[in-house]
N, CA, C and O atoms as a Tripos MOL2 file, in Angstrom:
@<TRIPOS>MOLECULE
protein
  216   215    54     0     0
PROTEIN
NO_CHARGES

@<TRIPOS>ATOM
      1 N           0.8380   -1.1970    0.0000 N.3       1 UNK1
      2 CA          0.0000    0.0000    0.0000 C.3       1 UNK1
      3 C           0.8760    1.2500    0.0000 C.2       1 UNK1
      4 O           2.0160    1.3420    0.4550 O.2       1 UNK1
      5 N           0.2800    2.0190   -0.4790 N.am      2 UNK2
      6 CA          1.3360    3.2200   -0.5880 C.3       2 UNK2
      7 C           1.3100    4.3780    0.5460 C.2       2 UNK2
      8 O           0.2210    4.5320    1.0990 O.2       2 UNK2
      9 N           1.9660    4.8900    0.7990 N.am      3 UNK3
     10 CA          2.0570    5.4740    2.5830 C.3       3 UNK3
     11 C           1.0650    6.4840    2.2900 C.2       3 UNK3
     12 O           0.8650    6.7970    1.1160 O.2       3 UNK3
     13 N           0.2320    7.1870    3.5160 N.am      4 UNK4
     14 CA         -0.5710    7.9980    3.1930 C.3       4 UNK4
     15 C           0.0560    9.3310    3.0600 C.2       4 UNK4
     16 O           1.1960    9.5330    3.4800 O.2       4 UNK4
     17 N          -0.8050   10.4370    2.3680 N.am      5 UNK5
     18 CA         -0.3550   11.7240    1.7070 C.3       5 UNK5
     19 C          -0.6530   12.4500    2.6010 C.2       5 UNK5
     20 O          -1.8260   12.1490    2.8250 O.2       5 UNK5
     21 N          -0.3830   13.1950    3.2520 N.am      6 UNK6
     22 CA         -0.6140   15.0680    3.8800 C.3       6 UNK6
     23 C          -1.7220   15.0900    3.1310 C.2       6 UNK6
     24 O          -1.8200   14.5790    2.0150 O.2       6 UNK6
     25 N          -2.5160   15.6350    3.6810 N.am      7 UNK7
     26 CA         -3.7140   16.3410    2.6530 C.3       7 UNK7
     27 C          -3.4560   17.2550    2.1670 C.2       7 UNK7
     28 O          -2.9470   18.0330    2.9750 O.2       7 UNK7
     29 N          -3.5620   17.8280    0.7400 N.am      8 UNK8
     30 CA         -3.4470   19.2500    0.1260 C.3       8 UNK8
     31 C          -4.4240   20.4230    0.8210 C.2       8 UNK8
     32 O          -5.6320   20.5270    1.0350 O.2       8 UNK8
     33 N          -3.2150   21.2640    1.0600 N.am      9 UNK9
     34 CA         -4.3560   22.1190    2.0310 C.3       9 UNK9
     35 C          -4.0280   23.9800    0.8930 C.2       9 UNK9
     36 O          -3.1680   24.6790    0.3550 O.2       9 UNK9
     37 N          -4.8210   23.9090    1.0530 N.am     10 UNK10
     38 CA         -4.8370   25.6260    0.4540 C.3      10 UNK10
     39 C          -5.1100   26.8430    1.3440 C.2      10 UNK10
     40 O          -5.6610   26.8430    2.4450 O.2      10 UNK10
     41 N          -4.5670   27.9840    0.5870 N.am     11 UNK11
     42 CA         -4.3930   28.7390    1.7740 C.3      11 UNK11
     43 C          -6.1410   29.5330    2.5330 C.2      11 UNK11
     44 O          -6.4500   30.1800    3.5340 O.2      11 UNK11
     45 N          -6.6960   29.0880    1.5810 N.am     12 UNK12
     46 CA         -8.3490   28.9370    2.0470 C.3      12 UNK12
     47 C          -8.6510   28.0810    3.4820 C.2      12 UNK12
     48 O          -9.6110   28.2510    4.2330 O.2      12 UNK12
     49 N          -7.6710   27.2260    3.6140 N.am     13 UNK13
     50 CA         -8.1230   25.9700    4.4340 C.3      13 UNK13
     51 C          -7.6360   26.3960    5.8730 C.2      13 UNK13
     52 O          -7.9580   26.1160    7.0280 O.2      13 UNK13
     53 N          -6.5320   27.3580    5.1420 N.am     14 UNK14
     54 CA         -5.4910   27.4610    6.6970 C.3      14 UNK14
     55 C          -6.2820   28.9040    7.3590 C.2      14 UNK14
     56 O          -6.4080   28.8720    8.5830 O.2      14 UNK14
     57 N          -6.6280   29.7100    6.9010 N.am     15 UNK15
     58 CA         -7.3960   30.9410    7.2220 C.3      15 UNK15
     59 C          -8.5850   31.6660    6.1730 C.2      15 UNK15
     60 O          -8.4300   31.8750    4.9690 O.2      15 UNK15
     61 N          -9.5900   31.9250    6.8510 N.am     16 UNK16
     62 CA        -10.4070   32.1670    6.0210 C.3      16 UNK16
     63 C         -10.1240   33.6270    4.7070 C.2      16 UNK16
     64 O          -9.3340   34.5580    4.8670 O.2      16 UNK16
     65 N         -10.7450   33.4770    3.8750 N.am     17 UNK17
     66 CA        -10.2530   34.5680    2.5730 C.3      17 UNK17
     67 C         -11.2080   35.5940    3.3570 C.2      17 UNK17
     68 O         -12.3040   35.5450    3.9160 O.2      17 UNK17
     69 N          -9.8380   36.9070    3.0060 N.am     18 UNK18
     70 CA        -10.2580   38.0460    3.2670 C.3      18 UNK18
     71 C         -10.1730   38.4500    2.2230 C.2      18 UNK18
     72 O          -9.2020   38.2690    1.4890 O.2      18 UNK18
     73 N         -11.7700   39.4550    1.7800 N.am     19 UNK19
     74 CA        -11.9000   39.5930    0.4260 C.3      19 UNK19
     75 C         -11.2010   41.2300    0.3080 C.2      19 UNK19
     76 O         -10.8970   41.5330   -0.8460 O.2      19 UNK19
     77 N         -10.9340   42.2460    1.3260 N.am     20 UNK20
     78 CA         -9.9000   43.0730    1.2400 C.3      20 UNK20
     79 C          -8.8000   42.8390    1.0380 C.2      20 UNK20
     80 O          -8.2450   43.5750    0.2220 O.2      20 UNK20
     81 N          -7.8340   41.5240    1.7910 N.am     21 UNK21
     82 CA         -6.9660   40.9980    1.3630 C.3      21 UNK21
     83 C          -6.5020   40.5600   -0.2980 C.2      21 UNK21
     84 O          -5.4000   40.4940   -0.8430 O.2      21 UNK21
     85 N          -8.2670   40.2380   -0.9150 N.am     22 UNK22
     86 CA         -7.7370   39.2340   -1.8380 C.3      22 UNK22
     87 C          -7.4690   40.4760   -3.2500 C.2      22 UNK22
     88 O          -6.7990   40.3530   -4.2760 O.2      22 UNK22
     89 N          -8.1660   41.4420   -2.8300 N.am     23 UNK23
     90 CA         -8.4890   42.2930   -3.6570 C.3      23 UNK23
     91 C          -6.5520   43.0800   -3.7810 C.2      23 UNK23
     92 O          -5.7450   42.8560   -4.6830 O.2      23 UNK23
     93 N          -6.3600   43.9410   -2.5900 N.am     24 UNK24
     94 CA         -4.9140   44.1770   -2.4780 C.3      24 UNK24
     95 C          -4.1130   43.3870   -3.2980 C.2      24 UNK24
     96 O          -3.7240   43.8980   -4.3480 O.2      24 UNK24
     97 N          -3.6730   41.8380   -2.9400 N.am     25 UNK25
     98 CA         -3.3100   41.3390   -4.0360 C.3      25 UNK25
     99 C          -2.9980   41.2840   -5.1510 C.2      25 UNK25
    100 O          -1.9020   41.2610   -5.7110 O.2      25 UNK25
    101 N          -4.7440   41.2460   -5.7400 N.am     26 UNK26
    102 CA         -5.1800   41.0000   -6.8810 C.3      26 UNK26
    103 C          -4.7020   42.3190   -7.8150 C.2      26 UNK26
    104 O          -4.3620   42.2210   -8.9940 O.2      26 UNK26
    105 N          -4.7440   43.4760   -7.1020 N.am     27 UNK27
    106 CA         -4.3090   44.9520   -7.7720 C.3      27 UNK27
    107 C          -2.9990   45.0350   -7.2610 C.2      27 UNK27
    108 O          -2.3900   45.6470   -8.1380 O.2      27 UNK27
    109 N          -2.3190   44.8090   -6.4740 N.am     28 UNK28
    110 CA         -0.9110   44.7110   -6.8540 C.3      28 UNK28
    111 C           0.2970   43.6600   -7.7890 C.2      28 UNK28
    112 O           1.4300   43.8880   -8.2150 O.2      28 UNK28
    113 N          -0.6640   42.3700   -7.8330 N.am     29 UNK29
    114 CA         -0.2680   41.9810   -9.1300 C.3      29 UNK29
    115 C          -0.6340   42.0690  -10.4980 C.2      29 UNK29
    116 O           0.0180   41.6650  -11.4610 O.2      29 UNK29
    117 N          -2.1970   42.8700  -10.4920 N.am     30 UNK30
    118 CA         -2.0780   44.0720  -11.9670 C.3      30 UNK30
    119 C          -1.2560   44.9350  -12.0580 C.2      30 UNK30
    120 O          -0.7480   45.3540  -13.0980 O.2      30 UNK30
    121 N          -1.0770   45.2380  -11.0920 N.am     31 UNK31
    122 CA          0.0040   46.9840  -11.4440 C.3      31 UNK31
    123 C           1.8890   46.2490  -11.4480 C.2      31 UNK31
    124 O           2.9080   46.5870  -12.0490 O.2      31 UNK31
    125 N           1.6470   45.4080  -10.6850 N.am     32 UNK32
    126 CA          3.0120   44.5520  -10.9840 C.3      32 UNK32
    127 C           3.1710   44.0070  -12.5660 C.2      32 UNK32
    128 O           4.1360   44.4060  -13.2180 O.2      32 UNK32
    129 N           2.5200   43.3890  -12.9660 N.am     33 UNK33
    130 CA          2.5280   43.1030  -14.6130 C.3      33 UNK33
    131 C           2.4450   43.9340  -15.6420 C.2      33 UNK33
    132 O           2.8580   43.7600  -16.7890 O.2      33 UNK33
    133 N           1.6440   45.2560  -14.9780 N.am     34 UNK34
    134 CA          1.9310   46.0910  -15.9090 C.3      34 UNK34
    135 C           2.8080   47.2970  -16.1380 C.2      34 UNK34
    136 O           2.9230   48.0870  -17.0760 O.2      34 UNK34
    137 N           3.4470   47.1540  -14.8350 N.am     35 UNK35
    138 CA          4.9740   47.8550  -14.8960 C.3      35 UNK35
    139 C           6.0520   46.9680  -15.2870 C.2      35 UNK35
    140 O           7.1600   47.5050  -15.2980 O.2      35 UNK35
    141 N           6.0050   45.7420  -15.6120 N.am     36 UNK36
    142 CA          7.0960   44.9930  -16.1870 C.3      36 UNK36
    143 C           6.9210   44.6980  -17.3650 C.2      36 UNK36
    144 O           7.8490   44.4040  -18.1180 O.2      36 UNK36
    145 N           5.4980   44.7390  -17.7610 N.am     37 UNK37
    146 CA          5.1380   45.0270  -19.4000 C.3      37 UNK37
    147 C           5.7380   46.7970  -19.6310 C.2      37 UNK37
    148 O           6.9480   47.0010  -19.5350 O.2      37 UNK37
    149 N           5.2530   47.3910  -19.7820 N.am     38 UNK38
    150 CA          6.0210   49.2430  -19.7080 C.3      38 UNK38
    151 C           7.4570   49.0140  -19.6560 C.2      38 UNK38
    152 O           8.2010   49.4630  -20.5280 O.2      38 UNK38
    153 N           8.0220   48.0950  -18.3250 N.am     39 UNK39
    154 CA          9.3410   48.4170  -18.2420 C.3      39 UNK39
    155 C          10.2690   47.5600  -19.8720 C.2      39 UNK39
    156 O          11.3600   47.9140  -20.3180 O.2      39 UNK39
    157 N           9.5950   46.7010  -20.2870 N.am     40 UNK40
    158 CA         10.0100   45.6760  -21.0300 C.3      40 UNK40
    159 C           9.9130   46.7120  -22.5350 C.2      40 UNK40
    160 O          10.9640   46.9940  -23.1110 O.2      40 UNK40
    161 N           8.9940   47.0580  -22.9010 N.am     41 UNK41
    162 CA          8.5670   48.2470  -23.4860 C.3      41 UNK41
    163 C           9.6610   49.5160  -23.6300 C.2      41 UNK41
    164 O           9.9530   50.1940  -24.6150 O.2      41 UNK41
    165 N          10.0380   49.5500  -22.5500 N.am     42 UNK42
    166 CA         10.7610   51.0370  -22.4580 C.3      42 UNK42
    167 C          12.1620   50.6380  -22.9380 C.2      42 UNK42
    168 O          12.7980   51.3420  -23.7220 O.2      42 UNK42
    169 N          12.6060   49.5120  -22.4500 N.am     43 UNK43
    170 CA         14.2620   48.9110  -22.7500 C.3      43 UNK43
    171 C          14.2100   48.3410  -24.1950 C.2      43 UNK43
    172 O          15.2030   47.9290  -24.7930 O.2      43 UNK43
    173 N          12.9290   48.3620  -24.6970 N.am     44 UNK44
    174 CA         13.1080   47.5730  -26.4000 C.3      44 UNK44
    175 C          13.2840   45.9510  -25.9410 C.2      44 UNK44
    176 O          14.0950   45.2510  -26.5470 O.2      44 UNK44
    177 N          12.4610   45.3910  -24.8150 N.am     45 UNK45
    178 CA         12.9660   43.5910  -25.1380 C.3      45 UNK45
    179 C          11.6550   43.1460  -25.7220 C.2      45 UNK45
    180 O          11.3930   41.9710  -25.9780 O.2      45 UNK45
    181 N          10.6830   44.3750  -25.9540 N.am     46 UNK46
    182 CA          9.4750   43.6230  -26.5300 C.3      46 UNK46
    183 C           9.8670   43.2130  -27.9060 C.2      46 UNK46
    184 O           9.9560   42.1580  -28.5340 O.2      46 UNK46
    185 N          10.1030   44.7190  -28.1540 N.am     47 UNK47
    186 CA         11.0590   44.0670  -29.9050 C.3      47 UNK47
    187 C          12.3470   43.1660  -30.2940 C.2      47 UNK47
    188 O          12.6770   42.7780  -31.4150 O.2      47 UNK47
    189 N          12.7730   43.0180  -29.4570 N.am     48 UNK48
    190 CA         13.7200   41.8000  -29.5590 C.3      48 UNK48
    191 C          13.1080   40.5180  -29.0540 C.2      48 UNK48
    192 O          13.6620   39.4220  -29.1390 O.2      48 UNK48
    193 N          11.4620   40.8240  -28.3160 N.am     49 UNK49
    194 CA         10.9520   39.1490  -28.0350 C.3      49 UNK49
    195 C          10.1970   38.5970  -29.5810 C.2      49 UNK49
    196 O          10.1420   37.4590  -30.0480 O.2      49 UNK49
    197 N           9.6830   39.8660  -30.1040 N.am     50 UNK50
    198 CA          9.1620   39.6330  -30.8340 C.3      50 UNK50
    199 C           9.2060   39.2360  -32.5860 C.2      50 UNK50
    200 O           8.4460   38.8350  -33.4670 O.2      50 UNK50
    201 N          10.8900   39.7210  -32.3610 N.am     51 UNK51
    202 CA         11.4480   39.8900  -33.4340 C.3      51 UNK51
    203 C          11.7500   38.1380  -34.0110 C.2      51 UNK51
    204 O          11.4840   37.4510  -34.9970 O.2      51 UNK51
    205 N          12.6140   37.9650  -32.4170 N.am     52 UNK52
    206 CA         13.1060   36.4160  -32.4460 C.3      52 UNK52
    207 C          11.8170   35.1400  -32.7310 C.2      52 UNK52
    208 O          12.0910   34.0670  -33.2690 O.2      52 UNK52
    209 N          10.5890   35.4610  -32.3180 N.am     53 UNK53
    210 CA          9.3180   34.4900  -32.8080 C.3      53 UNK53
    211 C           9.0840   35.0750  -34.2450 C.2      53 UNK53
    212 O           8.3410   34.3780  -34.9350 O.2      53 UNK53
    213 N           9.3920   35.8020  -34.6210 N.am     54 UNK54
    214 CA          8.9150   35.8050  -36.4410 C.3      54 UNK54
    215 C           9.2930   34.9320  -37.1130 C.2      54 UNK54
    216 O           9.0000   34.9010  -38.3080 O.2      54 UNK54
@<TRIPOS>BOND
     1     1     2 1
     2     2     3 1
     3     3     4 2
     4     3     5 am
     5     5     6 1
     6     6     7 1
     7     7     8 2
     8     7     9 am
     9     9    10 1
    10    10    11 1
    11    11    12 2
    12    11    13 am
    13    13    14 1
    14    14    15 1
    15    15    16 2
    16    15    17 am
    17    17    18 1
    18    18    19 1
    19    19    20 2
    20    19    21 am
    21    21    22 1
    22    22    23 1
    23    23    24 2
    24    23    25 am
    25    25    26 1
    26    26    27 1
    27    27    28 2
    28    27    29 am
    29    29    30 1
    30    30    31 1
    31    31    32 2
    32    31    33 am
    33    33    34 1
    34    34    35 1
    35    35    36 2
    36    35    37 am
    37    37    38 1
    38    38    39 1
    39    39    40 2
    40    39    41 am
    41    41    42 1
    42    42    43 1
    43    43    44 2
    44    43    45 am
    45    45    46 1
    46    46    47 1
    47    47    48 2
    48    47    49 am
    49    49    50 1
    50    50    51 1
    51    51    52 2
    52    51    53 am
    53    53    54 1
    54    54    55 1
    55    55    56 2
    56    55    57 am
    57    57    58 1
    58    58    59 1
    59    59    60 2
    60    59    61 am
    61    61    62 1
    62    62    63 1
    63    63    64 2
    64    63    65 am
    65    65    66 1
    66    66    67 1
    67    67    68 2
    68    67    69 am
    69    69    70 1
    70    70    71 1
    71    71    72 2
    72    71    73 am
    73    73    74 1
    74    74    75 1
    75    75    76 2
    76    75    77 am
    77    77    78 1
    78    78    79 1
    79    79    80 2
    80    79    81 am
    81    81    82 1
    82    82    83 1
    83    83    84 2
    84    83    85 am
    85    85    86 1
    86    86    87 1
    87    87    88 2
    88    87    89 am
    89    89    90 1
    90    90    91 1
    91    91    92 2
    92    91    93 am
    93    93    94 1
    94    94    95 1
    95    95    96 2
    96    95    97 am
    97    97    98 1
    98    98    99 1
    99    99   100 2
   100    99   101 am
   101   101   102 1
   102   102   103 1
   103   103   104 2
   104   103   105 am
   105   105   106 1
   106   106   107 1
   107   107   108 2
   108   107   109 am
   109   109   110 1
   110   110   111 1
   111   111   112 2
   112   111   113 am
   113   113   114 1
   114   114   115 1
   115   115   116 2
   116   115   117 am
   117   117   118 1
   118   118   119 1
   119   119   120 2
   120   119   121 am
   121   121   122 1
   122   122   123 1
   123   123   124 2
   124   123   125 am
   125   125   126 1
   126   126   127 1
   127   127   128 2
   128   127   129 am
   129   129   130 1
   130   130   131 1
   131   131   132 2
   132   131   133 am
   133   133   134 1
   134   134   135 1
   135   135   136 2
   136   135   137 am
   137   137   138 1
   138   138   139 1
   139   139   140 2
   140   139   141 am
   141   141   142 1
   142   142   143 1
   143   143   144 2
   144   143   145 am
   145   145   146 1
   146   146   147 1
   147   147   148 2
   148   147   149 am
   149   149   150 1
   150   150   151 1
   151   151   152 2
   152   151   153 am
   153   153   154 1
   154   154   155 1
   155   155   156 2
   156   155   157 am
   157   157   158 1
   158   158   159 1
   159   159   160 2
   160   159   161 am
   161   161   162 1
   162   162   163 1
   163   163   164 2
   164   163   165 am
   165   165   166 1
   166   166   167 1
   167   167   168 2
   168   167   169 am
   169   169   170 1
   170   170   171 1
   171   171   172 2
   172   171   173 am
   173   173   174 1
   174   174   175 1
   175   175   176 2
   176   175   177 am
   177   177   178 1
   178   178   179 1
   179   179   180 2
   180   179   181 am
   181   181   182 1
   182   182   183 1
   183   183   184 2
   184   183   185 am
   185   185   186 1
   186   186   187 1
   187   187   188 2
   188   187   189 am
   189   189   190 1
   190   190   191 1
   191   191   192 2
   192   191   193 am
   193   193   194 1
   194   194   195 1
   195   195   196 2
   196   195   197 am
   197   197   198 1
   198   198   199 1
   199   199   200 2
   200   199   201 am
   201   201   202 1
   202   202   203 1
   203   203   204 2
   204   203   205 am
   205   205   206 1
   206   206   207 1
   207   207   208 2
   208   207   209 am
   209   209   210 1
   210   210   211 1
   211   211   212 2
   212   211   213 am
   213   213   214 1
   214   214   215 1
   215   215   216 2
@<TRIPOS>SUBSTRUCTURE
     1 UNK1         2 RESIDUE 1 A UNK
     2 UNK2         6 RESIDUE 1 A UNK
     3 UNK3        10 RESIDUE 1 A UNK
     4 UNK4        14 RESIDUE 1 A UNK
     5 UNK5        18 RESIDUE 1 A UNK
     6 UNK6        22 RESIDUE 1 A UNK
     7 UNK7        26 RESIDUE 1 A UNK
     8 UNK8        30 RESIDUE 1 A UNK
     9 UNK9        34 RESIDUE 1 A UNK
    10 UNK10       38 RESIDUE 1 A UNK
    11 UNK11       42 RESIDUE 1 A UNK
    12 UNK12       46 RESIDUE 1 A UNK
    13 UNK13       50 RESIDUE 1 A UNK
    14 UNK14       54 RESIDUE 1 A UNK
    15 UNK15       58 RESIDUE 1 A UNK
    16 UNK16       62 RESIDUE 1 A UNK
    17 UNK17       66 RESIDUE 1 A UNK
    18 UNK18       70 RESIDUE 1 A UNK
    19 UNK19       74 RESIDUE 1 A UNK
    20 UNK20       78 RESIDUE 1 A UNK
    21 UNK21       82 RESIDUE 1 A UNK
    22 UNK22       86 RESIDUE 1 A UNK
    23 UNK23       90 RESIDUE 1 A UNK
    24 UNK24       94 RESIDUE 1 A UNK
    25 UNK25       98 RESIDUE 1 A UNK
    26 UNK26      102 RESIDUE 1 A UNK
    27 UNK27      106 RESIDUE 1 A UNK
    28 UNK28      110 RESIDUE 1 A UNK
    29 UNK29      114 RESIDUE 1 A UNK
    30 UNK30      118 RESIDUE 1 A UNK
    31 UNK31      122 RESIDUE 1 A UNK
    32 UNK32      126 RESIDUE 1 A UNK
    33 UNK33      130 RESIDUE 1 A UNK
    34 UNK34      134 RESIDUE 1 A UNK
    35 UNK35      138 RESIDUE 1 A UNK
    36 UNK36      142 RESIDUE 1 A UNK
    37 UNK37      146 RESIDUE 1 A UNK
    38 UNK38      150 RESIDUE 1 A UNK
    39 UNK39      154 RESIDUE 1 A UNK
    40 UNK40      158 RESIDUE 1 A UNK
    41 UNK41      162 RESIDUE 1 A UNK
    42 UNK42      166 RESIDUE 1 A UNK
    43 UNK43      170 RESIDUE 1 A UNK
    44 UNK44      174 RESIDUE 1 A UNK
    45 UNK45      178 RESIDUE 1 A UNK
    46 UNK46      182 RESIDUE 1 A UNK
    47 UNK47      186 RESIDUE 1 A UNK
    48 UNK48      190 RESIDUE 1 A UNK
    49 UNK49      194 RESIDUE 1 A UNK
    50 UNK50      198 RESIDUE 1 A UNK
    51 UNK51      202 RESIDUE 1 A UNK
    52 UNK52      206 RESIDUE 1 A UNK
    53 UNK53      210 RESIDUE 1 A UNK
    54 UNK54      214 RESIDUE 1 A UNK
C-alpha cells in the first residue's frame, strides 16, 4: 500500500479569505505586470521578443 499523503491544504483551508486581502493582491499583481510590461517596453525587449518568434 502506498504510505498515506498530507492532505493538500490551500491557503483557504489554513485561514479564512479576506476579500480586502484578496483584492490588495489581486491589484498589486495588476500593477506589478503592468509595470514589467512598460518596463520591457521602455528597454526595447518587446522588440527583440518579438522579433526572435517571427
Amino acid at each position: 500500500m502506498p504510505p498515506d499523503l498530507p492532505p493538500k491544504s490551500h491557503g483557504a483551508d489554513i485561514a479564512p479569505a479576506n476579500g480586502v486581502l484578496d483584492r490588495i493582491l489581486n491589484w498589486t499583481a495588476f500593477v506589478v505586470c503592468i509595470g514589467l510590461g512598460w518596463w520591457a517596453i521602455e528597454l526595447g525587449l518587446w522588440e527583440k521578443l518579438t522579433s526572435l518568434l517571427k
